[in-house]
N, C-alpha and C positions, 0 to 999 in steps of 0.2 A: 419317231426317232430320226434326228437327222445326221448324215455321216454327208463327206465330203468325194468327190469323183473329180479327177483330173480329165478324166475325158470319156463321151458318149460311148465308144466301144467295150472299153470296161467297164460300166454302167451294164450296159446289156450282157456283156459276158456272165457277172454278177448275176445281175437277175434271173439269169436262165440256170444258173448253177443251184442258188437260194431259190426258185419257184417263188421268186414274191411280186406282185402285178403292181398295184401304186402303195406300198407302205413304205418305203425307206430308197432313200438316195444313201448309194453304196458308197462303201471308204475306198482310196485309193491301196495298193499293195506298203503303202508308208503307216497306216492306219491298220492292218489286219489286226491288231488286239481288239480294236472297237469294235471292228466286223465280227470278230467272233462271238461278241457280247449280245451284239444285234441277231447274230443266229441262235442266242441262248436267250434272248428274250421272244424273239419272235417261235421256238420252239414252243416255249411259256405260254404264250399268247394263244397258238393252237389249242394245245392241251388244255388251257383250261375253256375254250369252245367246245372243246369236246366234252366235258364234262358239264357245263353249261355253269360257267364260271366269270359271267359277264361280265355280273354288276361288283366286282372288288377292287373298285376302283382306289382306295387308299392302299390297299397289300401291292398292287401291280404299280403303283406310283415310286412305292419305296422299293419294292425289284430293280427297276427302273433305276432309284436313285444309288441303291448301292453297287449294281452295274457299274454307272457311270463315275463312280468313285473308284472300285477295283482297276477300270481301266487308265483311269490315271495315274493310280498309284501304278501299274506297269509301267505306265510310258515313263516316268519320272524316275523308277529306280533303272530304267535300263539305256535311262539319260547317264546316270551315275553311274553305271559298269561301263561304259564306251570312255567315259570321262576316267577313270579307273584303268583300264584299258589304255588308253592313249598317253597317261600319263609316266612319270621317269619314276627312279625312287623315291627320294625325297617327297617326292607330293603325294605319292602312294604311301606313304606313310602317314603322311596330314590329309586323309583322302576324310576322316571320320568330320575333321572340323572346316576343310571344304564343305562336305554334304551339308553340315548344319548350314553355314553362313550362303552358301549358295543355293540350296534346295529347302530351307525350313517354309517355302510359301506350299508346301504341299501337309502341310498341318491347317493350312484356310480350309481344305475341302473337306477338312471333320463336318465340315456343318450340313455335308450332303449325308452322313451317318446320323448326326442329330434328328435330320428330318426323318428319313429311312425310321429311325425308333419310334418316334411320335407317331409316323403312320401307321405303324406294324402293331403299336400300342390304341390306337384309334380305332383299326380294324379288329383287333380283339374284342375293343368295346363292343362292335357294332357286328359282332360273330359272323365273320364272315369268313371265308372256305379253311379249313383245316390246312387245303393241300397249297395255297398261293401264301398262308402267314408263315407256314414252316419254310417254305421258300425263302422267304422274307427274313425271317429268323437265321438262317443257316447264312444266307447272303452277309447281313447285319453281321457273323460273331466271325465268319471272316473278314472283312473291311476291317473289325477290331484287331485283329491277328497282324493283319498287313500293316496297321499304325505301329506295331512295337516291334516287328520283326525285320532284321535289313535286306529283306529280300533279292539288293541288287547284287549279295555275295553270291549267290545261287547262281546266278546269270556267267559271272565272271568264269 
Protein backbone atom coordinates (compact mmCIF):
# COMPACT_ATOMS: atom_id res chain seq x y z
CA UNK A 1 0.00 0.00 0.00
CA UNK A 2 1.12 3.17 -1.07
CA UNK A 3 0.26 6.53 0.89
CA UNK A 4 2.06 9.89 0.14
CA UNK A 5 4.84 11.79 2.79
CA UNK A 6 5.75 15.36 2.43
CA UNK A 7 8.84 15.10 3.94
CA UNK A 8 11.59 12.28 5.52
CA UNK A 9 10.91 13.46 9.09
CA UNK A 10 7.62 12.51 9.13
CA UNK A 11 8.08 9.47 7.21
CA UNK A 12 10.25 8.33 10.19
CA UNK A 13 8.16 9.87 12.84
CA UNK A 14 5.34 7.61 11.24
CA UNK A 15 7.19 4.67 11.28
CA UNK A 16 8.53 4.52 14.63
CA UNK A 17 4.89 5.21 15.91
CA UNK A 18 3.18 2.23 13.40
CA UNK A 19 6.47 -0.25 14.06
CA UNK A 20 6.42 -0.76 10.35
CA UNK A 21 10.18 -1.35 8.68
CA UNK A 22 9.70 -1.33 4.62
CA UNK A 23 5.78 -1.82 3.96
CA UNK A 24 4.30 1.38 3.40
CA UNK A 25 5.31 5.12 2.68
CA UNK A 26 3.31 7.12 5.21
CA UNK A 27 0.51 9.76 4.43
CA UNK A 28 1.19 13.29 5.16
CA UNK A 29 -1.16 14.69 8.39
CA UNK A 30 -3.59 15.99 5.08
CA UNK A 31 -4.08 12.24 4.47
CA UNK A 32 -4.75 10.64 8.14
CA UNK A 33 -8.15 8.85 6.99
CA UNK A 34 -5.91 6.78 4.54
CA UNK A 35 -3.29 6.36 7.36
CA UNK A 36 -5.72 5.00 9.54
CA UNK A 37 -6.90 2.42 6.89
CA UNK A 38 -3.28 1.43 6.47
CA UNK A 39 -3.23 0.78 10.35
CA UNK A 40 -6.36 -1.26 10.00
CA UNK A 41 -5.06 -3.24 7.16
CA UNK A 42 -1.73 -3.59 8.21
CA UNK A 43 -3.27 -4.71 11.81
CA UNK A 44 -5.20 -7.35 9.36
CA UNK A 45 -2.14 -8.36 7.94
CA UNK A 46 -0.50 -9.36 11.28
CA UNK A 47 -3.43 -11.09 12.50
CA UNK A 48 -3.83 -13.16 10.04
CA UNK A 49 0.12 -14.18 10.33
CA UNK A 50 -0.67 -15.11 13.16
CA UNK A 51 -3.00 -17.36 12.57
CA UNK A 52 -1.36 -18.45 9.51
CA UNK A 53 -3.63 -16.80 7.16
CA UNK A 54 -1.08 -16.33 4.17
CA UNK A 55 -2.42 -17.64 1.37
CA UNK A 56 -5.98 -15.47 1.10
CA UNK A 57 -4.97 -13.72 -1.27
CA UNK A 58 -8.55 -12.76 -3.01
CA UNK A 59 -10.39 -11.99 0.79
CA UNK A 60 -7.19 -9.60 1.55
CA UNK A 61 -7.35 -8.04 -2.11
CA UNK A 62 -11.01 -7.10 -1.55
CA UNK A 63 -10.05 -5.74 2.23
CA UNK A 64 -7.88 -3.85 0.58
CA UNK A 65 -10.21 -2.78 -2.09
CA UNK A 66 -13.02 -1.76 0.09
CA UNK A 67 -10.53 0.21 2.40
CA UNK A 68 -9.61 2.17 -0.31
CA UNK A 69 -13.10 2.83 -1.35
CA UNK A 70 -14.28 3.77 2.35
CA UNK A 71 -11.51 6.17 2.28
CA UNK A 72 -12.67 8.05 -0.44
CA UNK A 73 -15.83 8.11 0.14
CA UNK A 74 -14.42 10.21 3.58
CA UNK A 75 -12.37 12.41 1.91
CA UNK A 76 -15.11 13.35 -0.72
CA UNK A 77 -18.08 13.70 1.73
CA UNK A 78 -15.88 15.93 4.09
CA UNK A 79 -14.94 17.87 0.78
CA UNK A 80 -18.78 18.50 0.74
CA UNK A 81 -19.25 19.68 4.49
CA UNK A 82 -16.19 22.23 4.24
CA UNK A 83 -17.91 23.17 0.84
CA UNK A 84 -21.34 23.24 3.02
CA UNK A 85 -19.58 24.91 5.65
CA UNK A 86 -18.08 27.76 3.59
CA UNK A 87 -21.04 28.31 1.96
CA UNK A 88 -24.07 31.52 2.32
CA UNK A 89 -27.64 30.46 2.48
CA UNK A 90 -28.87 30.26 -0.70
CA UNK A 91 -26.34 27.62 -1.76
CA UNK A 92 -26.88 25.85 1.38
CA UNK A 93 -29.96 25.36 0.36
CA UNK A 94 -28.91 23.97 -3.22
CA UNK A 95 -26.02 22.23 -1.26
CA UNK A 96 -28.13 18.71 -2.25
CA UNK A 97 -27.94 19.58 -6.29
CA UNK A 98 -24.41 21.03 -5.80
CA UNK A 99 -23.28 17.46 -4.34
CA UNK A 100 -24.98 15.65 -7.34
CA UNK A 101 -23.57 18.07 -10.25
CA UNK A 102 -20.23 18.46 -8.61
CA UNK A 103 -19.32 15.33 -6.68
CA UNK A 104 -21.54 12.55 -8.65
CA UNK A 105 -17.80 11.23 -10.02
CA UNK A 106 -17.69 9.49 -6.58
CA UNK A 107 -20.37 6.83 -7.82
CA UNK A 108 -17.13 5.73 -10.47
CA UNK A 109 -15.55 4.11 -7.39
CA UNK A 110 -18.64 1.60 -7.13
CA UNK A 111 -16.47 -0.58 -9.20
CA UNK A 112 -13.76 -0.83 -6.40
CA UNK A 113 -17.17 -2.59 -4.40
CA UNK A 114 -17.92 -4.61 -7.66
CA UNK A 115 -14.52 -6.09 -7.47
CA UNK A 116 -14.46 -6.26 -3.39
CA UNK A 117 -17.77 -8.76 -4.24
CA UNK A 118 -16.33 -10.82 -6.85
CA UNK A 119 -13.37 -11.38 -4.63
CA UNK A 120 -15.07 -12.18 -1.51
CA UNK A 121 -17.44 -14.41 -3.78
CA UNK A 122 -14.21 -16.15 -5.30
CA UNK A 123 -12.66 -16.71 -2.05
CA UNK A 124 -15.86 -18.42 -0.91
CA UNK A 125 -15.53 -20.49 -3.72
CA UNK A 126 -11.99 -21.46 -2.94
CA UNK A 127 -12.79 -21.61 1.10
CA UNK A 128 -10.58 -19.85 2.25
CA UNK A 129 -10.41 -18.27 6.09
CA UNK A 130 -13.69 -17.75 7.87
CA UNK A 131 -11.95 -14.80 9.74
CA UNK A 132 -10.44 -12.47 6.53
CA UNK A 133 -14.22 -13.25 4.22
CA UNK A 134 -16.18 -11.96 7.12
CA UNK A 135 -13.78 -9.09 7.29
CA UNK A 136 -14.39 -8.88 3.83
CA UNK A 137 -18.19 -9.09 4.04
CA UNK A 138 -18.49 -6.59 6.88
CA UNK A 139 -15.99 -4.16 4.94
CA UNK A 140 -18.41 -4.85 1.57
CA UNK A 141 -22.02 -4.12 3.32
CA UNK A 142 -20.43 -1.03 4.74
CA UNK A 143 -19.04 0.56 1.51
CA UNK A 144 -22.80 -0.20 0.52
CA UNK A 145 -24.23 1.82 3.60
CA UNK A 146 -21.81 4.63 2.73
CA UNK A 147 -23.18 4.85 -1.27
CA UNK A 148 -26.91 5.67 0.14
CA UNK A 149 -26.09 7.37 3.13
CA UNK A 150 -24.97 11.47 3.17
CA UNK A 151 -22.63 11.01 5.54
CA UNK A 152 -21.18 14.49 5.09
CA UNK A 153 -24.26 15.69 7.29
CA UNK A 154 -22.59 14.04 10.23
CA UNK A 155 -19.51 15.87 9.79
CA UNK A 156 -21.21 19.27 9.51
Amino acid sequence: MFLYSNSAQQTEKYKRALRIKNNFFIASSKEINILCLAVIYYKIMILSKEVNLINNSFSKVSILSSCLYIAIVIKINYDIAMQYLRSDGKTKALIGLTELLSYSYQYYYLILIFLSIVLTTISVKKKESKLTESISLILILLSVTLVFVRSWRFMV
